[in-house]
VEXDREN-2710 file (C-alpha; in Angstrom, 1 decimal):
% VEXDREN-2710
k/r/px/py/pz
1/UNK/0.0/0.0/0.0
2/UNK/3.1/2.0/0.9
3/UNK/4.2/1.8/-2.5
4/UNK/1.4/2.6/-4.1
5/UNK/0.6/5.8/-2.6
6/UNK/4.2/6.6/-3.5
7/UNK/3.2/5.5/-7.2
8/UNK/0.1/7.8/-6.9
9/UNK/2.3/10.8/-5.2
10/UNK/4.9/10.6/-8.3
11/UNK/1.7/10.5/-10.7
12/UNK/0.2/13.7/-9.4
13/UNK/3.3/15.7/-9.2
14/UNK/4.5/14.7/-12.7
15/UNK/0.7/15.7/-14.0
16/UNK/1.2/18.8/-12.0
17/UNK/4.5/19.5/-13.6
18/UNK/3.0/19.5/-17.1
19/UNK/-0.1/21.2/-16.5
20/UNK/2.0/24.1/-15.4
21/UNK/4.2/23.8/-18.7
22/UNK/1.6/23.0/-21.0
23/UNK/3.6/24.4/-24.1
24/UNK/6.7/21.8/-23.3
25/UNK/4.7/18.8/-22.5
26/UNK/3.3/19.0/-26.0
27/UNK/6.5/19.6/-28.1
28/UNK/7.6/16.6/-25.7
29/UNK/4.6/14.6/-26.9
30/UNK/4.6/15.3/-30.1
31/UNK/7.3/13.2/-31.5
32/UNK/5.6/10.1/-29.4
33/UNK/2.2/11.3/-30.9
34/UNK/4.1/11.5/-34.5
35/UNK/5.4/8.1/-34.2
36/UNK/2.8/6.3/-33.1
37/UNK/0.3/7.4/-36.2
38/UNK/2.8/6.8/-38.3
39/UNK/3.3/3.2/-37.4
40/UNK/-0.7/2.6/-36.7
41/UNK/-1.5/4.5/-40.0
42/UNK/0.8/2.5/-41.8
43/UNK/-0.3/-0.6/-40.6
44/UNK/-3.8/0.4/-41.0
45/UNK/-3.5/0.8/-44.5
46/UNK/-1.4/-2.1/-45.6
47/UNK/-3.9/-4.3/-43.8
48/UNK/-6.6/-2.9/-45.2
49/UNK/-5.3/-3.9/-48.5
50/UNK/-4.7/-6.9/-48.2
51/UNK/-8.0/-7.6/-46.4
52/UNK/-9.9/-6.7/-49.8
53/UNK/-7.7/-8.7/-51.4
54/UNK/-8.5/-11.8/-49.5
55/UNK/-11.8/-10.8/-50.0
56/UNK/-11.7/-10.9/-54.0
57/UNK/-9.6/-14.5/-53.7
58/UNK/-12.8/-15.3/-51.5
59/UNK/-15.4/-14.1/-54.1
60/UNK/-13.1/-15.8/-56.5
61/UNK/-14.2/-19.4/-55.1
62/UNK/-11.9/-19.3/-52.1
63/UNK/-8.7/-20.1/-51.3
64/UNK/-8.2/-23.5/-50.8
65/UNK/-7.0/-24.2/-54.1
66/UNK/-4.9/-26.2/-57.0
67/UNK/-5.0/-25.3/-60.0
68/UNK/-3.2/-28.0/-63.0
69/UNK/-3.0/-25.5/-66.4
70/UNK/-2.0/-26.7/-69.6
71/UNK/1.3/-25.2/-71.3
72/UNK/3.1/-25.1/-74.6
73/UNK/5.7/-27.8/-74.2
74/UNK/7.4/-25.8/-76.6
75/UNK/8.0/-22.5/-77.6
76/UNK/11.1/-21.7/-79.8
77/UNK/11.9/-24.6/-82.5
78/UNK/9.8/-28.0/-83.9
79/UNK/8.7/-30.0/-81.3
80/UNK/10.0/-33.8/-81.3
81/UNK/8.4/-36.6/-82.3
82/UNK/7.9/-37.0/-78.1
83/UNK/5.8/-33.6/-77.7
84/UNK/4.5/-33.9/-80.4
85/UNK/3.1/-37.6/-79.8
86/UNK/1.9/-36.1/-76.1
87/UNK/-1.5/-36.0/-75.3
88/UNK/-1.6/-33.1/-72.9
89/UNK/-3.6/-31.8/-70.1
90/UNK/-6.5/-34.9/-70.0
91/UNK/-9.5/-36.2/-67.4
92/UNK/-7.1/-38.8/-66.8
93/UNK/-4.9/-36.4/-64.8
94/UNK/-7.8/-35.5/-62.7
95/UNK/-9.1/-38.8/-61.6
96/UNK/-5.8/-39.9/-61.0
97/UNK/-4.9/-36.5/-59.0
98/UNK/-8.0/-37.3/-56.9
99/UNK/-7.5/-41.2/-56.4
100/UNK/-3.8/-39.6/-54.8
101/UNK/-5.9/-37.6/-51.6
102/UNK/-9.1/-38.7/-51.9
103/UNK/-9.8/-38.4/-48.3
104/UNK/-8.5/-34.6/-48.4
105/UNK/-10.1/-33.6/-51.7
106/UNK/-13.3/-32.1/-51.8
107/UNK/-13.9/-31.3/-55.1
108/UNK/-12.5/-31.6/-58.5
109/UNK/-13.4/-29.6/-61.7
110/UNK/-12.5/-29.4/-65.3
111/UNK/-12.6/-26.8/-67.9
112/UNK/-11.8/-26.7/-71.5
113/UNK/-12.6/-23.7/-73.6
114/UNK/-13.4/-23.1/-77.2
115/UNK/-14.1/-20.5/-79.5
116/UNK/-17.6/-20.7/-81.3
117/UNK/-20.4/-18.6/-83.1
118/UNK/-23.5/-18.0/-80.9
119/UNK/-26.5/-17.4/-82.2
120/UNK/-29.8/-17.1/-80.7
121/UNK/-33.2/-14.8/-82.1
122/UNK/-31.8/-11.8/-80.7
123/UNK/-27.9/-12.3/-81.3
124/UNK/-25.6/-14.0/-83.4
125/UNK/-21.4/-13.5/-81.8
126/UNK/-18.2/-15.2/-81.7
127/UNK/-18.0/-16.1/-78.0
128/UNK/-15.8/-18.3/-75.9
129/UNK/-17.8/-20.8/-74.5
130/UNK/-16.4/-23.0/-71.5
131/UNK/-16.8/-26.6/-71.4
132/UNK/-16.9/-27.1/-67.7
133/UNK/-17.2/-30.3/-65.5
134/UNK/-17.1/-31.5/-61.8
135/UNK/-17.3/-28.7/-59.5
136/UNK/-16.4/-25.7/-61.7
137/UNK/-19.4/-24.0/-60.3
138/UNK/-18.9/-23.8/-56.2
139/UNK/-15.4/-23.8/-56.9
140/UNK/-15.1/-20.4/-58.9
141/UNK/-17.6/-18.8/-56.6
142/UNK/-20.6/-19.0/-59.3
143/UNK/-24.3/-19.3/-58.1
144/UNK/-27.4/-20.4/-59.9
145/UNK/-30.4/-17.2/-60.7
146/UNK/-32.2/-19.0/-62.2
147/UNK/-33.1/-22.8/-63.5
148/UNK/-30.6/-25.6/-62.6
149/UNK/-27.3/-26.6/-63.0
150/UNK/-26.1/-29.2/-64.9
151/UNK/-26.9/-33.1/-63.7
152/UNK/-24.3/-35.5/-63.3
153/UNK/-26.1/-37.2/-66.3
154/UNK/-25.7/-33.9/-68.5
155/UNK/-21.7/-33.9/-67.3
156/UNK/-21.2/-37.9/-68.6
157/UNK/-23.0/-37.6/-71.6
158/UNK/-22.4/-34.1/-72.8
159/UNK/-25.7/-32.9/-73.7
160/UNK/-26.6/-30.1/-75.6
161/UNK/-27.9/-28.0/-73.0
162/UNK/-26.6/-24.5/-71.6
163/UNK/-26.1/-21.9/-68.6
164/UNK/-25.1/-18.7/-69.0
165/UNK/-24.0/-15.6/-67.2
166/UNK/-25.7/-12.2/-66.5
167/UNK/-24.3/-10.7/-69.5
168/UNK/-24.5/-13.8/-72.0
169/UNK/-28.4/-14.0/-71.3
170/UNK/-28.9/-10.1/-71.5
171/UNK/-27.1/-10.0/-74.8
172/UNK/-28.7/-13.5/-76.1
173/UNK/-32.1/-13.0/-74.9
174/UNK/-32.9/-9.4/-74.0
175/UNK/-36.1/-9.9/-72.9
176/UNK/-35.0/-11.5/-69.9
177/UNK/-36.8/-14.9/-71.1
178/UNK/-33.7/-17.2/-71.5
179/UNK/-34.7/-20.1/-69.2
180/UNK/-35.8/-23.0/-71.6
181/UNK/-35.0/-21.2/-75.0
182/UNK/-33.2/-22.5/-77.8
183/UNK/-29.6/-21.1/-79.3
184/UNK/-27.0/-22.3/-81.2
185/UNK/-23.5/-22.8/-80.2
186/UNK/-21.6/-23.6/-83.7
187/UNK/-24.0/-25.8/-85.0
188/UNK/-24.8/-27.7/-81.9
189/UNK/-28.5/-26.9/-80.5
190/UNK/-28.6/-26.5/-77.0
191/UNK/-31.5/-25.5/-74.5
192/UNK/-30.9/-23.0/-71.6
193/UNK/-31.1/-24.8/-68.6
194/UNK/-30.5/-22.2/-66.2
195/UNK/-28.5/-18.7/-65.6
196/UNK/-25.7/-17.8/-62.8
197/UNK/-26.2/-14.9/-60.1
198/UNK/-24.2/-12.0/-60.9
199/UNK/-20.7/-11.4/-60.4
200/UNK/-19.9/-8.4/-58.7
201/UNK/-16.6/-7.1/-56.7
202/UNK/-15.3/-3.5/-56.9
203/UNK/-12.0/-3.6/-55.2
204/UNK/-12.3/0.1/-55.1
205/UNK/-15.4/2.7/-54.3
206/UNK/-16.5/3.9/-57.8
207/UNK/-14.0/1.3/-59.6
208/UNK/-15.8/-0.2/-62.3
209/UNK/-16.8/-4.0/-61.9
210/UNK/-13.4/-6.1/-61.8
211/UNK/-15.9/-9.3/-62.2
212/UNK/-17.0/-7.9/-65.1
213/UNK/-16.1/-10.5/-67.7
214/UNK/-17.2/-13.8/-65.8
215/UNK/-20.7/-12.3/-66.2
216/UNK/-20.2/-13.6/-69.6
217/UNK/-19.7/-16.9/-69.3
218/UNK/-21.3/-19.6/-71.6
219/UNK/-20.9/-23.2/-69.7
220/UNK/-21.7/-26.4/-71.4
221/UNK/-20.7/-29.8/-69.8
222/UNK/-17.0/-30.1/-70.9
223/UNK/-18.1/-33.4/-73.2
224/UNK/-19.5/-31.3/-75.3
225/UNK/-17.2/-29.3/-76.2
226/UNK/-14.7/-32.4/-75.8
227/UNK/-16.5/-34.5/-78.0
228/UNK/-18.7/-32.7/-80.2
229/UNK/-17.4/-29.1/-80.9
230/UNK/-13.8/-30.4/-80.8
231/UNK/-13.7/-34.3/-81.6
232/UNK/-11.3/-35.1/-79.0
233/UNK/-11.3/-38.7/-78.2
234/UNK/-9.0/-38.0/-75.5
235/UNK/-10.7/-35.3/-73.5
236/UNK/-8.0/-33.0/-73.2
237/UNK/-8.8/-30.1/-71.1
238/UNK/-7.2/-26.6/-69.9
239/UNK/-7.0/-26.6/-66.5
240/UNK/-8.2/-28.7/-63.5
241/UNK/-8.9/-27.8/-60.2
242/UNK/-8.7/-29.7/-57.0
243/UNK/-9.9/-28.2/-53.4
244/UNK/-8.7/-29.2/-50.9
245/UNK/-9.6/-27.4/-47.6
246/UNK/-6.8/-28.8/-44.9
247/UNK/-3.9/-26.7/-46.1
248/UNK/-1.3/-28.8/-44.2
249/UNK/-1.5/-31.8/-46.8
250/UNK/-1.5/-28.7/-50.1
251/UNK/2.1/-29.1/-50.4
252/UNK/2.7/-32.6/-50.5
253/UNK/-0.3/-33.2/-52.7
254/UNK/1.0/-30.4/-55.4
255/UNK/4.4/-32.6/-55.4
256/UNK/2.6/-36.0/-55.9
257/UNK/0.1/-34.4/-58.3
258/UNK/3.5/-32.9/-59.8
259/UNK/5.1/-36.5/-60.2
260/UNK/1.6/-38.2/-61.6
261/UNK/1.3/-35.7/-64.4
262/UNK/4.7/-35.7/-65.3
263/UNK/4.6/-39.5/-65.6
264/UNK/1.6/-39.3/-68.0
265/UNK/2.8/-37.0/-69.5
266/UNK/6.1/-38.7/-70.6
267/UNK/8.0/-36.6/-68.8
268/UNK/6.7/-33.2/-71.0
269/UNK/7.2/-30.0/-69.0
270/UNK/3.7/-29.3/-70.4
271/UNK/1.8/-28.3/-67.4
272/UNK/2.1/-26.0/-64.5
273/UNK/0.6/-25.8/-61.0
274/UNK/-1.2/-23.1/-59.7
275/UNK/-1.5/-23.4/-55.5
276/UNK/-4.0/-20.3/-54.9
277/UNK/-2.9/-20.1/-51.0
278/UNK/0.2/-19.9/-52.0
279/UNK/0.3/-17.2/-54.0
280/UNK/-1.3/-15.4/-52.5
281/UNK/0.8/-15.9/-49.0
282/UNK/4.1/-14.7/-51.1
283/UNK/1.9/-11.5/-51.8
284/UNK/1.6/-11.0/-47.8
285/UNK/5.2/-11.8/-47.5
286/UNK/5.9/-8.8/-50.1
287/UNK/3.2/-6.7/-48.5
288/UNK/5.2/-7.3/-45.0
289/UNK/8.0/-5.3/-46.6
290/UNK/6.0/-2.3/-46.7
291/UNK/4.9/-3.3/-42.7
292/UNK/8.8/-2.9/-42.0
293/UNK/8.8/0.3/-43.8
294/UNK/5.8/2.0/-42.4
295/UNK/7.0/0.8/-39.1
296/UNK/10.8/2.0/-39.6
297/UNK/9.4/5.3/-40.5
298/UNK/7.2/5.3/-37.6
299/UNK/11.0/4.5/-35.4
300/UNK/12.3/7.1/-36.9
301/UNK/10.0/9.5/-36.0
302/UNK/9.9/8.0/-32.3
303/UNK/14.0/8.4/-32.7
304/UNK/13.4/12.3/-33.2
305/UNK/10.9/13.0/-30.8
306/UNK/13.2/11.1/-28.3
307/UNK/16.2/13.1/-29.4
308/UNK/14.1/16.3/-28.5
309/UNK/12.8/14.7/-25.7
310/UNK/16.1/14.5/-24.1
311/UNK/17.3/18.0/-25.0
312/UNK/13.7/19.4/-23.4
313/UNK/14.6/17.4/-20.2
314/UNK/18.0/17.9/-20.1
315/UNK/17.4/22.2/-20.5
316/UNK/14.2/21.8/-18.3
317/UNK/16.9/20.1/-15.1
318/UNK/18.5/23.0/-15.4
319/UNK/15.2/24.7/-14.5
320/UNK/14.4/22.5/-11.6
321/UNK/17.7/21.8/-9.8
322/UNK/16.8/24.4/-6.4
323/UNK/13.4/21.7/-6.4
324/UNK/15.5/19.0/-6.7
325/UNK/17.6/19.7/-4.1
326/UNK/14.9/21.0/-2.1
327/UNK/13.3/17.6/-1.9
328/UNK/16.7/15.8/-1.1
329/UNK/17.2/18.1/1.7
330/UNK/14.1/17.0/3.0
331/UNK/15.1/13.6/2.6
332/UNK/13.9/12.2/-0.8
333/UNK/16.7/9.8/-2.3
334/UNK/18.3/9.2/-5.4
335/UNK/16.2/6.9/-6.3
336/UNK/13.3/8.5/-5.8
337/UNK/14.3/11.4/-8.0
338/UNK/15.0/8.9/-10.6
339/UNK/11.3/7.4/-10.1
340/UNK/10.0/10.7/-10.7
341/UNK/11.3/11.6/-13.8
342/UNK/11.1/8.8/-15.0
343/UNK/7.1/8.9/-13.9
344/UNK/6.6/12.2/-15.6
345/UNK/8.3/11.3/-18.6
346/UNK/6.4/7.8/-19.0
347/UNK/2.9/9.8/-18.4
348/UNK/4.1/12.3/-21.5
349/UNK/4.7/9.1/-23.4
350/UNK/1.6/7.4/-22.5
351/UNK/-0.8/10.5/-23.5
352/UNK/1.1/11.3/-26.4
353/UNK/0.6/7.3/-27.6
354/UNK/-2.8/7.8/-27.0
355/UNK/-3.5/11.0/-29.2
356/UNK/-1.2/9.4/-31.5
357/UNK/-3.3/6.1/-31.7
358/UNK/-6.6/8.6/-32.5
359/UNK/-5.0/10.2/-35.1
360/UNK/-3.4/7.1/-37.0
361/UNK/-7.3/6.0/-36.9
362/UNK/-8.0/9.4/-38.2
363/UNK/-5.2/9.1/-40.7
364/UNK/-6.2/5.4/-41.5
365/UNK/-9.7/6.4/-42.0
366/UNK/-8.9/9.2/-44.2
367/UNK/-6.6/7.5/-46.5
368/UNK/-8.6/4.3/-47.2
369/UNK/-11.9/6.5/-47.8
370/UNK/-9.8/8.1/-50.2
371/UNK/-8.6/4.9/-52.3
372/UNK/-12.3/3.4/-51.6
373/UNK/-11.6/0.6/-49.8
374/UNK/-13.0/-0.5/-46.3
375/UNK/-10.7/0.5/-43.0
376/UNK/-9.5/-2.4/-41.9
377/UNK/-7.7/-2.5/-38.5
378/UNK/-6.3/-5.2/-35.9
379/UNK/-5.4/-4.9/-32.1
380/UNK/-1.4/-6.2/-33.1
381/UNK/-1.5/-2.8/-34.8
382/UNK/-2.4/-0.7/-32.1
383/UNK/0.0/-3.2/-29.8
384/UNK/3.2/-2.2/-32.1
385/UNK/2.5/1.4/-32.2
386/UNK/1.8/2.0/-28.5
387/UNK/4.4/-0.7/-27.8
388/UNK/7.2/0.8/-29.7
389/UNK/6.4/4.3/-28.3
390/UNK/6.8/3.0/-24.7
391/UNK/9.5/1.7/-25.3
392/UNK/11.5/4.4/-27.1
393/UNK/10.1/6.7/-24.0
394/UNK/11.2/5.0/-21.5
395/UNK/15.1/4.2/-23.3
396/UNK/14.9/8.6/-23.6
397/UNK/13.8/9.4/-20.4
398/UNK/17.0/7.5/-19.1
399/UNK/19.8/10.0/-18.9
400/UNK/18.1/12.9/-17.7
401/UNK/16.4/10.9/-14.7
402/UNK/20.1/9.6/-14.0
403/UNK/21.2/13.1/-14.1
404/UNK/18.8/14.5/-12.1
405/UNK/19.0/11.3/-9.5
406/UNK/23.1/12.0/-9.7
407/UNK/23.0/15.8/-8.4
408/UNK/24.6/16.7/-4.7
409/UNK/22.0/18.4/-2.4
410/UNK/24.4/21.3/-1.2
411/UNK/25.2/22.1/-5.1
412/UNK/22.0/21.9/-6.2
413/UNK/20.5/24.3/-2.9
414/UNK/23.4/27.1/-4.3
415/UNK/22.6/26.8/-7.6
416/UNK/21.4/30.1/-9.0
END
């Protein structure tokens, strides 16, 4: 209890002290102030970021991703009587890639595009339609509007039956009558089974629609365009994807997927893997580099204010020696000098932290309503900024509390 009055005695007197030199306390508490919004704006930002970029890889279908894409095996020079005898990117890669995990997969799809003429009564266009098979749609974020999606019977045998996206069915059928019409896709009939919700994402406030194109999608089962539009006896595809939600078992998949293509392949360097979480944890590791920055500028600024800091103390001893020695005269220690300084120079850090934290939100807020993207902010941001200013306060308020602790009683009661 002792102590704790003693705390409390300290605490009043160094909130006495600047009260009565209002003007010093702040040029004192400014670099802290500085600092700190500095570091918490920084922060701020960069998470806020990379927040809405999660958020698109979300809208996107998620995450928790593998994508296999098909390559040119080669690209200066004839191909050899190998590559040119490969078969390429096939189903066969994807139900062996799933018989690998199939505990840990939930989901495979397929996709294989082609260029065709479209023509219904209101439109005739060379579109790319996407032959699409397996889980394409929950797996690139796609909803149904309207209608169904296709059966696992429409999938295995390819039929000629169609859904299309928000664009496709405004420019194909106007009237907003598509479900159950008729269109041509080359010179393949298919029916309109159903039409996808609307993709929408503006990374931005005002920014156009960055989902813009997958509005105009044209999805048949991949069969069809396999075996119908293109012939292909060996249902070669694009890309296939595999989900798979426990991230831990990603990385060893993608190098046993990496051997089992490879293999069918006959050894082709014709393919290339696409881990979604991956990529996008090396752009956070990049986007940590501007963390460091922010926060070195914020150090910097906390270096500055400090350097002022001491030079305010040191001039401001010279000020308060007679009280100094006035309260060792009357028995206060050393170490009790030390204390207080120290008290009064913590309780400038600790205020100036705090309008410093109020301002970086200010600052934040500002910034991010001015690119048009949500404020994002988390408590570890608001740790390192206070944290760091405490810390910077405390190593600054050292020498002049040693000083002052240092000075001889009978010196200090003479001094004029």
């Amino acid at each position: 209890m002792k102590g704790s009055g003693a705390f409390r005695e300290r605490l009043f007197e160094a909130w006495v002290e600047i009260r009565e030199n209002l003007g010093r306390s702040i040029l004192q508490a400014l670099g802290v102030l500085l600092g700190v919004a500095s570091v918490l704006g920084g922060f701020s930002i960069s998470d806020s970021q990379r927040r809405r970029a999660d958020q698109m890889f979300v809208k996107m279908g998620g995450l928790d991703k593998l994508n296999v894409q098909a390559k040119a095996a080669v690209k200066d020079g004839r191909p050899t009587a190998l590559q040119q005898a490969n078969l390429g990117l096939r189903d066969a890669d994807a139900i062996g890639g799933e018989a690998l995990k199939s505990d840990a997969i939930q989901g495979v799809s397929r996709q294989k595009n082609a260029r065709s003429r479209v023509v219904s009564t209101y439109a005739d266009q060379d579109r790319q339609v996407s032959g699409i098979g397996g889980d394409y749609i929950p797996a690139n974020g796609y909803g149904i509007a309207q209608g169904r999606g296709f059966s696992s019977t429409d999938m295995e045998t390819g039929a000629p039956v169609v859904i299309l996206g928000t664009e496709a069915a405004n420019t194909f059928f106007p009237k907003g009558d598509a479900l159950g019409q008729s269109m041509k896709i080359g010179n393949i009939p298919v029916t309109v089974i159903g039409t996808f919700q609307e993709r929408v994402f503006r990374f931005r406030e005002g920014q156009g629609n960055q989902f813009w194109w997958r509005n105009k999608i044209i999805a048949v089962p991949a069969n069809l365009v396999q075996r119908r539009m293109n012939g292909d006896a060996y249902r070669r595809v694009d890309r296939v994807t595999f989900r798979i939600p426990d991230m831990s078992v990603m990385s060893g998949f993608a190098q046993q997927l990496k051997n089992l293509v490879t293999s069918n392949h006959r050894l082709q360097d014709d393919f290339r893997l696409d881990d979604v979480a991956a990529r996008v944890r090396r752009r956070q590791s990049q986007g940590s580099v501007y963390d460091i920055i922010f926060m070195l500028s914020g150090v910097l600024a906390l270096v500055g204010g400090g350097i002022v800091n001491v030079n305010i103390q040191m001039a401001s001893l010279k000020e308060r020696v007679r009280e100094v020695g006035v309260k060792m005269a009357i028995g206060a220690s050393g170490r009790e000098i030390f204390k207080g300084f120290m008290t009064e120079a913590l309780l400038l850090t600790a205020l100036g932290g705090i309008a410093g934290l109020v301002l970086g939100v200010g600052f934040s807020w500002i910034i991010t309503k001015s690119i048009g993207i949500p404020l994002y902010m988390t408590a570890t941001s608001f740790v390192w900024a206070y944290g760091l200013a405490v810390v910077f306060g405390f190593l600054f308020a050292l020498v002049p509390a040693w000083k002052a602790s240092r000075l001889s009683p009978m010196e200090a009661l003479r001094y004029e």
